[in-house]
C-alpha positions as a printed Julia matrix, in Angstrom:
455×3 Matrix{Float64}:
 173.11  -74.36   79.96
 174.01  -70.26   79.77
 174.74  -68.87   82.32
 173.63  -65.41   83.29
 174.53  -62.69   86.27
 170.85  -61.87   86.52
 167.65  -62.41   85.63
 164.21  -60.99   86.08
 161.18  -62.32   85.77
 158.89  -59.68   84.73
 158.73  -56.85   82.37
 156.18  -54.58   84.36
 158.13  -53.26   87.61
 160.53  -55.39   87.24
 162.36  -54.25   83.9
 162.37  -50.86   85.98
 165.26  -52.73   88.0
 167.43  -52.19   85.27
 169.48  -49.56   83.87
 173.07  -48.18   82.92
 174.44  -49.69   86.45
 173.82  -53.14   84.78
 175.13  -52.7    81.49
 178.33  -54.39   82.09
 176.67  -57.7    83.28
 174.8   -60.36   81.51
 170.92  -59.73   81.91
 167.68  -61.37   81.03
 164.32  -60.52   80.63
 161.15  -63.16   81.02
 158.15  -62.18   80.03
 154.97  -63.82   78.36
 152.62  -61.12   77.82
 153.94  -57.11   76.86
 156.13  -55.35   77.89
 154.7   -52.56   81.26
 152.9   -54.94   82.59
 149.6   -55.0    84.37
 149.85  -51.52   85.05
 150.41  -50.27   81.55
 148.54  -52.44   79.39
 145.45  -53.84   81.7
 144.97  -51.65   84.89
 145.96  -48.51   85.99
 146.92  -46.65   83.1
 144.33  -47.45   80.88
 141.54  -47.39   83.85
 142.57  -43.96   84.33
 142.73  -42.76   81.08
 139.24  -43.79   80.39
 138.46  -42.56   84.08
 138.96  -38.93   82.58
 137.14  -39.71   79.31
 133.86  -40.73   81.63
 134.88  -37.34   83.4
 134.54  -35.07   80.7
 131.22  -36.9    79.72
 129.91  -36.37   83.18
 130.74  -32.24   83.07
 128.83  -31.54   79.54
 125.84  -34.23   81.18
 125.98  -32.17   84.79
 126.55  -28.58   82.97
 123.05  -27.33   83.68
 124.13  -27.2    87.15
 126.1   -24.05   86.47
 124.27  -22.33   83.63
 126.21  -23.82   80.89
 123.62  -25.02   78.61
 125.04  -27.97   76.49
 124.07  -31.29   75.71
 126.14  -34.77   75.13
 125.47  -36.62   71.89
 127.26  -39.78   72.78
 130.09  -41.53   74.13
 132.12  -42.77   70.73
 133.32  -46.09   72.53
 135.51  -47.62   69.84
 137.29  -44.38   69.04
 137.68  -44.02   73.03
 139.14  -47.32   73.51
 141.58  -46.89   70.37
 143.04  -43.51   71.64
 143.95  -45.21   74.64
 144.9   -48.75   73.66
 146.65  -47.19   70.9
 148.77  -45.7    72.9
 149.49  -47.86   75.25
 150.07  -50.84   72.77
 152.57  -48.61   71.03
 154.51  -48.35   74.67
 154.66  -51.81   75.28
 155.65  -52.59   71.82
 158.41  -49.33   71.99
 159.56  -51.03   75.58
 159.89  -54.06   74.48
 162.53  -53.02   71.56
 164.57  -51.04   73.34
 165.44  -53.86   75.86
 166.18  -55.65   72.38
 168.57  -52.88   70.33
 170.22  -52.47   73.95
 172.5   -54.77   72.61
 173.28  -55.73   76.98
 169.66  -57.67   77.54
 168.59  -60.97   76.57
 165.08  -61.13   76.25
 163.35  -64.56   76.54
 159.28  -64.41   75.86
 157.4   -67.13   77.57
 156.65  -68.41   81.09
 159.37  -69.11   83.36
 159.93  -71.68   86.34
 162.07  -72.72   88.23
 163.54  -75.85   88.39
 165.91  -76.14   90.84
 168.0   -73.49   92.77
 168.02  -69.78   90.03
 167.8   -72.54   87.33
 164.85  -71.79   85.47
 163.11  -72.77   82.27
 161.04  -70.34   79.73
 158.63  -72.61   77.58
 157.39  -70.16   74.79
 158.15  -68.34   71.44
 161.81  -69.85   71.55
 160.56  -73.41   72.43
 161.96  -74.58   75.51
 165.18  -72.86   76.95
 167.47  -73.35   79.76
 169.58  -71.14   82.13
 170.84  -70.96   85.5
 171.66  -67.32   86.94
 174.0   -65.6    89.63
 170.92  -63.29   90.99
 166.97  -63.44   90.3
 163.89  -61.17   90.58
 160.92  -62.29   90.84
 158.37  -59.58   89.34
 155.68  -61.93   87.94
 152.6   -59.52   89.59
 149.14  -61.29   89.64
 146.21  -61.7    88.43
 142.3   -61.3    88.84
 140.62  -63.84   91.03
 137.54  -65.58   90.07
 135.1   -67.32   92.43
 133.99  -70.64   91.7
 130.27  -69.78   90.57
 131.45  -68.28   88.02
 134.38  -70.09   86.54
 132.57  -73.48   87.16
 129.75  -72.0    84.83
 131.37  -72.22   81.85
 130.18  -69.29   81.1
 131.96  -65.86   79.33
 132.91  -62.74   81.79
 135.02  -60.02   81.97
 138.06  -59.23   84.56
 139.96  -56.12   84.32
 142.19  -57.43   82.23
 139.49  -57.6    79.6
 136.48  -55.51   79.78
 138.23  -51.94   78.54
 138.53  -53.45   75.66
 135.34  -54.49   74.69
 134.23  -53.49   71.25
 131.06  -52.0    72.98
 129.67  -51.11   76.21
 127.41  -53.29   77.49
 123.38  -52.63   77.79
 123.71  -53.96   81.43
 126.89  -54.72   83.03
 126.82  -56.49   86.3
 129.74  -56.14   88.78
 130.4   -58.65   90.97
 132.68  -57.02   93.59
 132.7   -53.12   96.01
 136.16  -52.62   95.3
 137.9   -49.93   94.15
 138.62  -51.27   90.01
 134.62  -52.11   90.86
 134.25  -48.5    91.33
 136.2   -47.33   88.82
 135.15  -49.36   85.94
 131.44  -49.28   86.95
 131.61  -45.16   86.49
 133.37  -45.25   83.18
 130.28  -47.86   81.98
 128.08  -46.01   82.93
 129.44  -43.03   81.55
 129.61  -44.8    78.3
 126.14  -45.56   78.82
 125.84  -48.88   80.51
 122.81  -49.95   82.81
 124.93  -50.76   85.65
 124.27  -53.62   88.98
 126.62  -53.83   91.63
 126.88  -57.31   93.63
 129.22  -56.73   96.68
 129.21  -58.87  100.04
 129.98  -56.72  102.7
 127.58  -54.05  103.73
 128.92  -51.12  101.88
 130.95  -50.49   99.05
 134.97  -50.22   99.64
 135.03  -51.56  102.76
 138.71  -51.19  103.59
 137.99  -47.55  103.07
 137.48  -45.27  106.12
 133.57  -45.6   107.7
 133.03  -41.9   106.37
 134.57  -42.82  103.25
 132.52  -46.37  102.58
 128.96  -45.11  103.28
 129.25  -41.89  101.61
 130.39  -43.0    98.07
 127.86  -45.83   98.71
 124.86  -43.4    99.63
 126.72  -41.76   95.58
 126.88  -45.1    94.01
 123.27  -46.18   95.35
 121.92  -43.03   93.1
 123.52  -43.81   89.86
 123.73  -47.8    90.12
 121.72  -50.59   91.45
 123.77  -51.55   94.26
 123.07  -55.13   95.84
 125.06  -54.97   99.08
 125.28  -57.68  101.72
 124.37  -60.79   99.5
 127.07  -63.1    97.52
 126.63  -64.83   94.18
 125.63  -68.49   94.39
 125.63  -69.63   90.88
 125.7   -68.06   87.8
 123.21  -69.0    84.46
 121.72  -68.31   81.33
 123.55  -67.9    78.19
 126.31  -65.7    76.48
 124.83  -62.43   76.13
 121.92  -63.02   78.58
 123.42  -64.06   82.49
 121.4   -64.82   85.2
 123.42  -63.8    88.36
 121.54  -66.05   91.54
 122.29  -64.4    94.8
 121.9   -65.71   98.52
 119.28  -63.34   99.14
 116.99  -65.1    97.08
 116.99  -62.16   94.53
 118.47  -62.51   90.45
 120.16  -60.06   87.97
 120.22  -60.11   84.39
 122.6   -58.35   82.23
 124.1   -59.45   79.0
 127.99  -59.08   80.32
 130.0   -59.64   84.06
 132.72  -58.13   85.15
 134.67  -59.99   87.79
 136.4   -57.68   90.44
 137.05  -59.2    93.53
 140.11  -59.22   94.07
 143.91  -60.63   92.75
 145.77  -63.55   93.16
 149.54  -63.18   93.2
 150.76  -65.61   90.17
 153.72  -67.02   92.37
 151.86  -70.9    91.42
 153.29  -70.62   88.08
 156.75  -70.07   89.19
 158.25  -73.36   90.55
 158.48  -71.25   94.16
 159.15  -74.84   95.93
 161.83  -75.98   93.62
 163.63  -73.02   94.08
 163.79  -72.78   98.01
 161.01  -69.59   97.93
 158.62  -69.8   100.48
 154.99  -68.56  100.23
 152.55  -67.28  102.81
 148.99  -68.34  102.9
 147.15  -66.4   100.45
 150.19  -67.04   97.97
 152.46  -64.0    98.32
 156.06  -64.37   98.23
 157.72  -63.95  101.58
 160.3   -61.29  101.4
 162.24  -59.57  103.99
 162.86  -55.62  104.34
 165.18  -55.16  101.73
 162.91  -57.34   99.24
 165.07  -60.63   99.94
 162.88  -64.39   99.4
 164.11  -67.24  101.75
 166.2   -68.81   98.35
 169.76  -67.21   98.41
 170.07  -64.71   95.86
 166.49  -64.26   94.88
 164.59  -61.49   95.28
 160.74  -60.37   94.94
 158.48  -57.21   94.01
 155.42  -55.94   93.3
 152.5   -57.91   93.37
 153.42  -60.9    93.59
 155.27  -60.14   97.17
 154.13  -57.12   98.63
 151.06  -56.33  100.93
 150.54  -53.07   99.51
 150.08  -54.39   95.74
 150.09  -50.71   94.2
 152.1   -49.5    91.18
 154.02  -46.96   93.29
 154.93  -49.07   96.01
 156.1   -51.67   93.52
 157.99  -48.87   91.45
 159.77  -48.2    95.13
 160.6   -51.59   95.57
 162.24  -52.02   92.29
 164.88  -49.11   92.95
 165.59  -50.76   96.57
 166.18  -54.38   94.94
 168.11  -52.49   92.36
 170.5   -50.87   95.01
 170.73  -54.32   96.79
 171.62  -56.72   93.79
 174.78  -53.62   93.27
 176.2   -53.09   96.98
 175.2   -56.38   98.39
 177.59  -54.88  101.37
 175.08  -52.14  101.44
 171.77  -52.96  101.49
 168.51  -50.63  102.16
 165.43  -51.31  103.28
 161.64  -50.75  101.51
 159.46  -48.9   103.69
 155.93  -48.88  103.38
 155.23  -46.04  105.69
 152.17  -43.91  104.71
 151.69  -45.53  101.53
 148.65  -43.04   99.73
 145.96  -44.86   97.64
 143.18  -43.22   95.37
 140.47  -44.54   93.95
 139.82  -42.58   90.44
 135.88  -43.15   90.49
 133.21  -39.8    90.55
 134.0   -38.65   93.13
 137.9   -39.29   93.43
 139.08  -40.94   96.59
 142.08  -40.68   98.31
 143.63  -42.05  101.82
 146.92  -42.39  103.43
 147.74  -44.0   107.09
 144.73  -45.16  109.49
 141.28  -45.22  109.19
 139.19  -44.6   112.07
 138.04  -48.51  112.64
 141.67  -49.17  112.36
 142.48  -47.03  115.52
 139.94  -48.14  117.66
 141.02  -51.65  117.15
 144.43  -50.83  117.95
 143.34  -49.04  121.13
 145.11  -45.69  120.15
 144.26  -42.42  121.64
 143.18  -40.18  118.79
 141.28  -36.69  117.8
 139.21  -36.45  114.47
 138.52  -33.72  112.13
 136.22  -33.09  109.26
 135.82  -30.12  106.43
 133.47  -30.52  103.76
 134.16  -28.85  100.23
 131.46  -26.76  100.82
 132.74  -25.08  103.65
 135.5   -23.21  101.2
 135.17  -21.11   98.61
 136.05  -23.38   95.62
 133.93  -25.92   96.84
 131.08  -23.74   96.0
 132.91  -22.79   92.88
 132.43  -26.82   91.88
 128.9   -26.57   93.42
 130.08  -29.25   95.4
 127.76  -30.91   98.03
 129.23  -34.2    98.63
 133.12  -33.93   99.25
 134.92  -33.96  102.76
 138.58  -34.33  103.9
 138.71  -36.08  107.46
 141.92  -36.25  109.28
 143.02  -38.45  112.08
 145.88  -37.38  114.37
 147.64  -38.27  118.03
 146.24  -35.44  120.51
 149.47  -36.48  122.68
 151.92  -35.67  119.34
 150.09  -34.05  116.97
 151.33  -36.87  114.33
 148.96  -37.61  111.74
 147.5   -41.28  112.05
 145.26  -40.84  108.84
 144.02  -39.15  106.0
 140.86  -39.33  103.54
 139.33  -37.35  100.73
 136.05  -37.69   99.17
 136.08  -35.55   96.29
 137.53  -33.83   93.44
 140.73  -33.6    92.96
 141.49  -36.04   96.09
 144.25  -38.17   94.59
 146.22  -34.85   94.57
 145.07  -33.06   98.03
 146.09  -36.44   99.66
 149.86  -35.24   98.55
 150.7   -32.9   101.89
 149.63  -34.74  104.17
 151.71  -38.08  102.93
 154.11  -35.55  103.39
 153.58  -35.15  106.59
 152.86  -38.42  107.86
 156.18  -39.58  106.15
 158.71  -36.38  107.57
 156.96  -36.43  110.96
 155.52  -33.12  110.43
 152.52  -32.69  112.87
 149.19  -31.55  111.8
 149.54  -27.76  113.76
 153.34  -27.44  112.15
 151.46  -28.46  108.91
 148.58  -26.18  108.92
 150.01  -23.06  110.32
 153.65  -22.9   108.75
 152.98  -23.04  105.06
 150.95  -20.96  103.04
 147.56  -22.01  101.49
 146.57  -20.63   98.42
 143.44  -19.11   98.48
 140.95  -19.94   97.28
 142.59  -23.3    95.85
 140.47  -26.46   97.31
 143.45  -27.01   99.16
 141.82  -24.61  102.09
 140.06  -28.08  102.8
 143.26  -29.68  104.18
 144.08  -26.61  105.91
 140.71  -26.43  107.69
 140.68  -29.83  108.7
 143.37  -29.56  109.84
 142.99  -26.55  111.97
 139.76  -28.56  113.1
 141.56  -30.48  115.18
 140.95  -30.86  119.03
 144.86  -31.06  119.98
């Protein structure tokens, strides 16, 4: 059986644990699908690239609204789809090599699992092969869940890691789940030109969003889509190319395709975990400590499959702290996942960082509130804006920010001082009266939230 100093499991984040500080040991690679992983080939690279395609469609459709007279002729799907997959295939297929000509990698493509203590077996293209190793990471992300109404139908759907690239856009796509690759891949349909149904449980669409946040994009959403909130699917029927979506309401939709988005399931049940000492919690994350260690010695976790915060950058931040700790094991740092920012690249962009406001009343905290709309500044009414806000949360006893969210364009980047903030310390009064704002950027938003503040 070889023997190697370290292997990862996982070419997404986790081949992003490796570079020249390893080339003097003996590596491998496992992984069964390409090379970037979820992130690169079937979520949020491709999701946003076609989020900006659906974009530009939507600025020649709304055009009138400034005087621009112009007209869209179509949405050229297939030649959409191969810009982007084209691409991206390319990367893989490019990342993949180089880990090959590096001469200092072993890559093994398959599944692995453990079968004892860092032994591990890879059952694909090579047949079945053995190895034990000195040091593991664990970087085998997840996957999309699907309810039991639907994969008890035996009928065909869609899950993120399919639908973008459908040949076509559907006639009517039906989305069962509020969440934010709901709300992402619902605009870019409809863009395209899809009817488009929403099926979500809770009351408004993303719920883990901030109040303000939740039932404004779902007042948006309710005048583009048809939004079915409150009710659950209770069995799905019909045929492929004609569903028949039975709710608990009583009520039925038809569409010809179904997009699954409720959620992800970490894929730590196709690693062995138990053989190899790792424990699990409940909903089937890997336990890890602060600096990203599982309860086997010498294994380590990332990403997806471990974290709470399952985002790209947080997992990208966790593979340079398991990096440090595999090469000063006398040294080791910590992961923090202080003010971790989210956005949600739908129309309009969303963006959030810290607390929302339900969050701080259930924690009991004293706090002070603040909101600016985009139409209170000058380049909101340059984008003839009449839906976007920025609300801010802060400590009246520190001025510390608690929370931040954005409802509009441009969010995922406005989002980016106050991060700053919350992560230096930096309190909202230091924040908005030290630095200049450039006028009129739609930065003066932030500013006058901030300045909103009852501190």
């Amino acid at each position: 059986m070889r023997h190697h100093d370290l292997v990862v499991l996982g070419a997404g984040s986790g081949n992003a644990v490796i570079d020249d500080r390893f080339a003097d040991l003996d590596v491998a690679v496992v992984e069964e699908g390409p090379f970037g992983g979820t992130c690169l080939n079937r979520g949020c690279i491709p999701s946003k690239m076609l989020a900006h395609t659906a974009d530009v469609a939507d600025t020649v459709r709304e055009a009138g609204r400034f005087g621009v007279d112009a007209t869209l002729d179509g949405v050229r799907w297939a030649a959409v789809r191969d810009r982007v997959f084209g691409r991206l295939d390319q990367e893989a297929a490019d990342g993949e090599r180089a880990r090959r000509r590096s001469g200092s990698v072993t890559v093994h493509r398959g599944r692995a699992r453990f079968t004892g203590e860092r032994t591990l077996v890879v059952e694909g293209d090579e047949g079945e092969v053995r190895f034990s190793a000195e040091q593991v990471v664990v970087a085998v992300g997840s996957r999309p869940g699907v309810p039991p109404p639907v994969r008890d139908s035996g009928l065909p759907y869609e899950t993120s890691d399919t639908v973008m690239r459908l040949p076509a856009p559907p006639r009517h796509l039906a989305v069962l789940g509020g969440g934010y690759i709901a709300a992402e891949l619902a605009q870019v349909f409809h863009s395209a030109g899809s009817r488009i149904t929403v099926v979500e449980k809770e009351q408004t669409l993303l719920s883990p969003q901030d109040e303000s946040v939740s039932e404004a994009y779902t007042r948006i959403a309710r005048s583009r889509f048809d939004v079915r909130t409150g009710v659950a699917l209770s069995r799905l029927e019909g045929e492929p190319g004609r569903l028949r979506l039975l709710l608990d309401d009583g009520s039925t939709v038809e569409a010809d395709t179904l997009l699954v988005a409720v959620g992800r399931t970490p894929n730590s049940d196709t690693i062995g975990a138990d053989r190899a000492g790792i424990a699990l919690h409940e909903d089937g994350r890997v336990v890890v400590d602060a600096q990203q260690r599982t309860t086997a010695p010498g294994v380590f976790a990332l990403g997806d499959v471990c974290t709470a915060v399952p985002l790209k950058h947080v997992a990208n931040r966790e593979a340079q702290v398991v990096a440090h700790n595999l090469l000063h094991p006398g040294d080791l740092i910590a992961t923090s996942h202080r003010a971790v920012p989210a956005a949600v690249f739908t129309r309009p962009q969303i963006a959030q960082v810290g607390r929302t406001e339900r969050e701080c009343r259930e924690e009991g905290l004293n706090y002070r509130t603040a909101t600016r709309r985009y139409a209170d500044v000058a380049y909101g009414w340059a984008l003839e804006d009449t839906t976007g806000f920025c609300k801010v949360i802060a400590d009246p006893a520190t001025g510390r920010l608690l929370g931040a969210h954005i409802l509009g364009p441009q969010a995922s980047t406005l989002i980016q001082p106050l991060v700053i903030a919350m992560s230096l310390g930096i309190d909202a009064t230091t924040l908005a009266g030290t630095p200049y704002w450039i006028h009129p950027a739609l930065t003066e938003v932030v500013a006058n939230a901030l300045l909103d503040l009852d501190l």
